[in-house]
Z-matrix of the N, CA and C atoms (Angstrom, degrees):
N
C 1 1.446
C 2 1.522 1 111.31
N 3 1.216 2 110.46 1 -25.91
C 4 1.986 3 115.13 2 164.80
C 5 1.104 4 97.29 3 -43.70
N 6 1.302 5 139.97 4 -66.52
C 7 1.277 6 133.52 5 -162.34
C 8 1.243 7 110.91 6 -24.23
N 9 1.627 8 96.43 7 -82.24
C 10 1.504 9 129.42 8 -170.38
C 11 1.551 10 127.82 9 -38.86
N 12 1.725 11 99.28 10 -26.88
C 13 1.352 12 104.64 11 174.40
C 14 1.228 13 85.69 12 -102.78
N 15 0.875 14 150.97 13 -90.42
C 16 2.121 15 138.90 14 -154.94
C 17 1.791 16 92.98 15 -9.52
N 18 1.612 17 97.69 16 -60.58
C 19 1.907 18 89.89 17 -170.23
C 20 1.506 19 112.12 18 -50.06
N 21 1.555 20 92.96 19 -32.40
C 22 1.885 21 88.08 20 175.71
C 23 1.097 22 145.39 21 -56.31
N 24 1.378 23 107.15 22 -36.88
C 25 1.092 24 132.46 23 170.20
C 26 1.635 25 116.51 24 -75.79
N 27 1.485 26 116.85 25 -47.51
C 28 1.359 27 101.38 26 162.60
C 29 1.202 28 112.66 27 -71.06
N 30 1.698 29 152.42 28 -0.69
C 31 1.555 30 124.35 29 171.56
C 32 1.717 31 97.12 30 -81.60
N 33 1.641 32 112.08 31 -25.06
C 34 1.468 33 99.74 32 -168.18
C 35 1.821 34 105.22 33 -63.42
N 36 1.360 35 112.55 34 -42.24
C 37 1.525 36 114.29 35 -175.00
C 38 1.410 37 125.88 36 -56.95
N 39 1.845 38 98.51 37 -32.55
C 40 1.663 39 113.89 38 172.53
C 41 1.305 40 114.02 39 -78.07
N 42 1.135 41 109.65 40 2.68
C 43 1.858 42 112.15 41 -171.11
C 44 1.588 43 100.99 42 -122.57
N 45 1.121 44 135.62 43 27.98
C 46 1.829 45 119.05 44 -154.83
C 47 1.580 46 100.05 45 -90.33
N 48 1.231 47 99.93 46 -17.22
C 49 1.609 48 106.29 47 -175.93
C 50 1.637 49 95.92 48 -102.08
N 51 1.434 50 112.15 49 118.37
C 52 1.804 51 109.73 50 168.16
C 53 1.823 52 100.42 51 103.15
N 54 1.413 53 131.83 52 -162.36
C 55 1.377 54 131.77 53 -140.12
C 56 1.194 55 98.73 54 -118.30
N 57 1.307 56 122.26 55 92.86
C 58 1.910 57 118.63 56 146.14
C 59 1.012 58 108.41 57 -120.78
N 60 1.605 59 107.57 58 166.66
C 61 1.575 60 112.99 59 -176.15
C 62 1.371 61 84.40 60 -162.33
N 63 1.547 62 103.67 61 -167.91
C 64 1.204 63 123.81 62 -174.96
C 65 1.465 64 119.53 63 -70.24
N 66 1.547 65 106.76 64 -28.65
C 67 1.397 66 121.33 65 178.83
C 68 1.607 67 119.77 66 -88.70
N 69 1.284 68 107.28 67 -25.99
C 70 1.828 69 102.08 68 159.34
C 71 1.241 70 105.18 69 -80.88
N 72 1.554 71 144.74 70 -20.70
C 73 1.317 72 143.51 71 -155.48
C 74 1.753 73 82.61 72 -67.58
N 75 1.360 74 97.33 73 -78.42
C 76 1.650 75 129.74 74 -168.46
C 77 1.784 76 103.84 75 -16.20
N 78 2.012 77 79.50 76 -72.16
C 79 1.676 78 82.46 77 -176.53
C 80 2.022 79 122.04 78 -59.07
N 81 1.352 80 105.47 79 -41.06
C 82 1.423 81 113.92 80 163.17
C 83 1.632 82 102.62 81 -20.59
N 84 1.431 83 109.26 82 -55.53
C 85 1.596 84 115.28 83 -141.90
C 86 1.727 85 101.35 84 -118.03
N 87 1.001 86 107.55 85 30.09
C 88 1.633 87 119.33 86 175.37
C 89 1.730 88 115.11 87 43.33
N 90 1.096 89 109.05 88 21.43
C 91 1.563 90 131.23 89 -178.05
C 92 1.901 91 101.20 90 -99.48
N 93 1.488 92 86.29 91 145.97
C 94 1.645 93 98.34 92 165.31
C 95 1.258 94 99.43 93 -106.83
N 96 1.585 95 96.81 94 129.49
C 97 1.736 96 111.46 95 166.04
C 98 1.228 97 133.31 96 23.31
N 99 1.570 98 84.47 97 -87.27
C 100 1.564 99 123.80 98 -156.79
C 101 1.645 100 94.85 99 -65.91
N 102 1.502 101 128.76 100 -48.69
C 103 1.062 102 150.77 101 164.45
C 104 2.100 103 113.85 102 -36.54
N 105 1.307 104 99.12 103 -59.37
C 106 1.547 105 107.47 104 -178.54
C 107 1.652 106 107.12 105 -58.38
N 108 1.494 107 93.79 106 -43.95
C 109 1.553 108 93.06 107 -165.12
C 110 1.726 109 111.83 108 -79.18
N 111 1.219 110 120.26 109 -20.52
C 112 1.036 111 121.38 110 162.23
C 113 1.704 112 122.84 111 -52.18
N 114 1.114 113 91.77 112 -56.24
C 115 1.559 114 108.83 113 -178.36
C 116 2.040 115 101.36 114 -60.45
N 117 0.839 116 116.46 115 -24.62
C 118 1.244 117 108.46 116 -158.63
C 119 1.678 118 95.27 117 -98.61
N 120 1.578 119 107.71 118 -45.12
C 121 1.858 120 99.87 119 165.80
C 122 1.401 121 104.64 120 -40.27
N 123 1.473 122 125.09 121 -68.76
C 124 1.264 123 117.75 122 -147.48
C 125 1.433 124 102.24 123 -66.00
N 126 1.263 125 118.94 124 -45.19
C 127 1.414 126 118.88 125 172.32
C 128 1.856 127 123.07 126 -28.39
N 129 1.951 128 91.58 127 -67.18
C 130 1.548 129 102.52 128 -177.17
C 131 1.129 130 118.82 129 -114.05
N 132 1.707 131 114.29 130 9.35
C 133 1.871 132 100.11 131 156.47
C 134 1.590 133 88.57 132 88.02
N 135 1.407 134 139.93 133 22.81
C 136 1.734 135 115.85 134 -163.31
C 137 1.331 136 99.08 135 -179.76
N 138 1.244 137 134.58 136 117.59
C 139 1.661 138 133.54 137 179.34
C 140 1.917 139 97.81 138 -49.98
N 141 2.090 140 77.32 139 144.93
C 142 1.610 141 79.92 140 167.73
C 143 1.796 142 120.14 141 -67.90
N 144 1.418 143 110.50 142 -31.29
C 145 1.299 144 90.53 143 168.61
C 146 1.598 145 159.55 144 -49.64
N 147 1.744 146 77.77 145 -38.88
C 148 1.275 147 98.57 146 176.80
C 149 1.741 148 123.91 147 -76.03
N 150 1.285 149 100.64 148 -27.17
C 151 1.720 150 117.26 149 151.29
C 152 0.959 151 105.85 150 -50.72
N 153 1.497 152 141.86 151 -74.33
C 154 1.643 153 123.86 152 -156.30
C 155 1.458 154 105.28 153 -76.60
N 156 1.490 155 123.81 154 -9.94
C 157 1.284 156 117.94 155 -175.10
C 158 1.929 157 92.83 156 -82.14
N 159 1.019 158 129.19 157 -69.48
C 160 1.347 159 130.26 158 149.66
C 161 1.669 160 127.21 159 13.15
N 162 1.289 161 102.23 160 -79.41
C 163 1.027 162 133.01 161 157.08
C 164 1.262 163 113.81 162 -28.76
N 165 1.633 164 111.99 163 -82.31
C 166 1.544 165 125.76 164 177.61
C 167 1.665 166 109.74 165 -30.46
N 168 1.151 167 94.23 166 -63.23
C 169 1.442 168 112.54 167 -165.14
C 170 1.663 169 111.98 168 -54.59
N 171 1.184 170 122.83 169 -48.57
C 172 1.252 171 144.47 170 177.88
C 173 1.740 172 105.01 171 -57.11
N 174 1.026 173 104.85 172 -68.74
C 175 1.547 174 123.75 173 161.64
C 176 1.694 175 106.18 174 -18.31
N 177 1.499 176 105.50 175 -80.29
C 178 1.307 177 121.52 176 165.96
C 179 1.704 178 136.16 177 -21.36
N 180 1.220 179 94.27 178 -51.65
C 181 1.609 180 111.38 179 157.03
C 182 1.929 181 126.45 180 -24.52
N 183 1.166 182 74.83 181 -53.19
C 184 1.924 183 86.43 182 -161.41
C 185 1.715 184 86.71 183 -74.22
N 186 1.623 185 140.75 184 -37.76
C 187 1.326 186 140.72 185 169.53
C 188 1.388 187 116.56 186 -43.01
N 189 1.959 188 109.36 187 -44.19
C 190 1.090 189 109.54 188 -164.02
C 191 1.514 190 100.75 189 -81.63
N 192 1.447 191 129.44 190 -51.03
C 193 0.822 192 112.27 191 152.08
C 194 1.624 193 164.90 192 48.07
N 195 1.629 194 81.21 193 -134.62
C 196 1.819 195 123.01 194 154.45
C 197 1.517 196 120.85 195 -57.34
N 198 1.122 197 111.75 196 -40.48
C 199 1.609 198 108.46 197 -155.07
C 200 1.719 199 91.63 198 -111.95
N 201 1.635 200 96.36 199 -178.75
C 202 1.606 201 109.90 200 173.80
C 203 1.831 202 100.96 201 -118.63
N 204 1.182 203 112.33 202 24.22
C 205 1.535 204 113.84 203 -178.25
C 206 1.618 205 106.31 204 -74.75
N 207 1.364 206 113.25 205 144.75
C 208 1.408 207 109.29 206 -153.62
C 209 1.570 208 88.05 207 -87.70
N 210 1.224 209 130.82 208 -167.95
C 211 1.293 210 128.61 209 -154.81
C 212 1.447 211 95.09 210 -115.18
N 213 1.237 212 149.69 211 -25.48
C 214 1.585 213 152.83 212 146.29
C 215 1.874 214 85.80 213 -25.30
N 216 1.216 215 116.18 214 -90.72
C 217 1.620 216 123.98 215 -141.66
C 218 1.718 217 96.38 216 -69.25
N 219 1.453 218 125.54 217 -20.24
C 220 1.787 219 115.92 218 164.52
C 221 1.563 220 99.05 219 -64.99
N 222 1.618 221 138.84 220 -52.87
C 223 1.343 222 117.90 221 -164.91
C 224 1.312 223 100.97 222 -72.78
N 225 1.468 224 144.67 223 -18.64
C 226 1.166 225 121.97 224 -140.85
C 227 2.343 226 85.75 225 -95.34
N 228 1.814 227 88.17 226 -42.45
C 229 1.571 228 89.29 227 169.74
C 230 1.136 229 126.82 228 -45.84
N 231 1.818 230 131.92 229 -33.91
C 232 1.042 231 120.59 230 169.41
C 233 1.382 232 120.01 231 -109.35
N 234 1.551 233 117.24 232 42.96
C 235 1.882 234 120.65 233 143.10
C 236 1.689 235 73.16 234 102.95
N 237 1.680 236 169.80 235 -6.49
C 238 0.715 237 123.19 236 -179.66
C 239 1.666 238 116.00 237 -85.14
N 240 1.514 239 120.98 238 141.83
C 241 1.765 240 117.55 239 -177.69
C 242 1.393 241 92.37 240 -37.69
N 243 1.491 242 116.42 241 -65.91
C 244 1.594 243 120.19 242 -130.03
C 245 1.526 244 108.23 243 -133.78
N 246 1.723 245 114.43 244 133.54
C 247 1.668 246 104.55 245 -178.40
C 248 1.100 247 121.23 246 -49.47
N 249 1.536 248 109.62 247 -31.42
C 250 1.031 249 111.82 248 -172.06
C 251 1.878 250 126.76 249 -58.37
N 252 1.620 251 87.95 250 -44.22
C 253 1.657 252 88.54 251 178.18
C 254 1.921 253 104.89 252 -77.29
N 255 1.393 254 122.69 253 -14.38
C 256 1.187 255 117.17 254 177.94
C 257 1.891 256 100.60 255 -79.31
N 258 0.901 257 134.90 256 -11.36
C 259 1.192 258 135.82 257 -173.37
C 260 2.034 259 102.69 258 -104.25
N 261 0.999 260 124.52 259 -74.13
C 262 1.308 261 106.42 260 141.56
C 263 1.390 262 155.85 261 -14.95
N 264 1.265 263 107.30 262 -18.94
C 265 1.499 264 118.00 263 -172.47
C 266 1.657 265 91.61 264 -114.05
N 267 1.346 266 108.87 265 -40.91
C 268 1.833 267 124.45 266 -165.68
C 269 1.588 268 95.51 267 -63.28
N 270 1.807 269 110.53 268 -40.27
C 271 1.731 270 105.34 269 177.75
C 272 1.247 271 110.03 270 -60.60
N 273 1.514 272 124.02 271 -36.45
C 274 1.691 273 117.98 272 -146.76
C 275 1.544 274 87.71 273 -87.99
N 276 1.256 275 120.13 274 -45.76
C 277 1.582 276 114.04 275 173.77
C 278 1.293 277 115.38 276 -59.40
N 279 1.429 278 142.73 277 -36.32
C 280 1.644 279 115.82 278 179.36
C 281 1.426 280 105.31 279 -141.18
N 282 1.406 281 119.69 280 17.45
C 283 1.829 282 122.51 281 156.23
C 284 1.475 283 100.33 282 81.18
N 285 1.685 284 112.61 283 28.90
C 286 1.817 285 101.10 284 -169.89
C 287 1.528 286 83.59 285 -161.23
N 288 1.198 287 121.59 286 145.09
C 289 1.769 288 140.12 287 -166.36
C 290 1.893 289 83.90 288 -90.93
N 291 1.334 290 106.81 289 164.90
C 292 1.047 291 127.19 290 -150.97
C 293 1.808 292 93.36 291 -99.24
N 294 1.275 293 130.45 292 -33.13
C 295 1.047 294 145.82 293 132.18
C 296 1.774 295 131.32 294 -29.87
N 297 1.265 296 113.53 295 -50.78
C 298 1.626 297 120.55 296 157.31
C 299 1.260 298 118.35 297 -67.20
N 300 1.413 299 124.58 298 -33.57
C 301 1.440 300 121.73 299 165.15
C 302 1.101 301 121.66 300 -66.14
N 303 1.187 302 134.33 301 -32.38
C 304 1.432 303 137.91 302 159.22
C 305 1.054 304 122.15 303 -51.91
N 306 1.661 305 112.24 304 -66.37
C 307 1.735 306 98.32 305 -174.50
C 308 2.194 307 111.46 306 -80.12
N 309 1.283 308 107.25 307 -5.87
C 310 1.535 309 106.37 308 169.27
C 311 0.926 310 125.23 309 -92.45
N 312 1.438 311 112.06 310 -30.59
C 313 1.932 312 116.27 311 -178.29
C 314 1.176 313 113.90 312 91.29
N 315 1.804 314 125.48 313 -25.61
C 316 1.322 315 138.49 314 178.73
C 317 1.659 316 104.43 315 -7.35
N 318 1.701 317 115.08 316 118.87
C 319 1.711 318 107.29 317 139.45
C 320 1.049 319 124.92 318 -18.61
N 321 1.395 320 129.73 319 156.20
C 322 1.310 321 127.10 320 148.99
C 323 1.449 322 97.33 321 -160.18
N 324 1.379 323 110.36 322 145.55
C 325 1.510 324 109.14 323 176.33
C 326 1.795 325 104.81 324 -97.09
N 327 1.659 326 103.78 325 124.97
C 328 1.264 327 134.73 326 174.54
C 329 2.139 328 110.74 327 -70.73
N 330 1.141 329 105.86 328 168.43
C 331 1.103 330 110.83 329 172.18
C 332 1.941 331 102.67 330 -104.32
N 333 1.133 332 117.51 331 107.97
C 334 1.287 333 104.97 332 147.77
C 335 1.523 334 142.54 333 -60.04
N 336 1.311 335 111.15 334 156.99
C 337 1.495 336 118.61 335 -162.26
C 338 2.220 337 96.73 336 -75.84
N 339 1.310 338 95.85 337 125.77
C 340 1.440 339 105.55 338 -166.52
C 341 1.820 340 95.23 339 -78.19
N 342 1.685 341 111.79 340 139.97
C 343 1.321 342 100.09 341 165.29
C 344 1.572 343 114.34 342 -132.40
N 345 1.455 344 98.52 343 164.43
C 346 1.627 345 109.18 344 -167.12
C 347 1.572 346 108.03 345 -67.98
C-alpha cells in the first residue's frame, strides 16, 4: 500500500494547479474514498483533504508573489470555485488574506510536500 500512496502523493503535486480531491484521487487509484482517506490518515497523521487544501494554498504563494495575476484567476487556477473560499481558506491556513501577503511579503509557514 506504500506504493499507492507515494503515487498519491505524486498525482496530488502534479495536479496543484486545477481539480483534485479526494474523489478523483480514489477513482484515479481504484480505491473507494472512504478507504483512501483512511489509509492516508494513518499513514500521515492529517486528512487527505486537508493536505491538498494545504498544499493548494502553499503552492499559491510563489503566484502571489511572482506574478501580477489578480487573486480571482490564482484561486480559480488552483481548482478553488470562488475567491472567496480561496481567500477564506488562505486566512485559516496562515492568519493573513491572500491580498496582505502580497503587498507585505509577511513569512508564513507553508506545508511541505510529504514523502513516502
Amino acid at each position: 500500500m506504500l506504493v499507492k500512496l507515494e503515487n498519491v502523493l505524486i498525482e496530488i503535486e502534479s495536479n496543484l494547479k486545477g481539480y483534485i480531491n479526494d474523489f478523483t484521487l480514489a477513482d484515479k487509484f481504484s480505491l473507494s474514498k472512504g478507504h483512501l482517506c483512511r489509509l492516508f490518515r494513518l499513514a500521515f497523521e492529517r486528512s487527505l483533504g486537508a493536505y491538498i487544501r494545504s498544499r493548494k494554498l502553499s503552492a499559491s504563494i510563489e503566484d502571489l508573489l511572482n506574478t501580477d495575476m489578480n487573486i480571482l484567476d490564482i484561486a480559480i487556477e488552483y481548482g478553488f470555485d470562488y475567491e472567496q473560499s480561496y481567500i477564506r481558506s488562505f486566512k485559516r491556513e496562515f492568519g493573513i488574506t491572500p491580498g496582505s501577503l502580497r503587498k507585505k511579503g509577511q513569512l508564513v509557514k507553508t506545508t511541505p510536500p510529504f514523502n513516502c
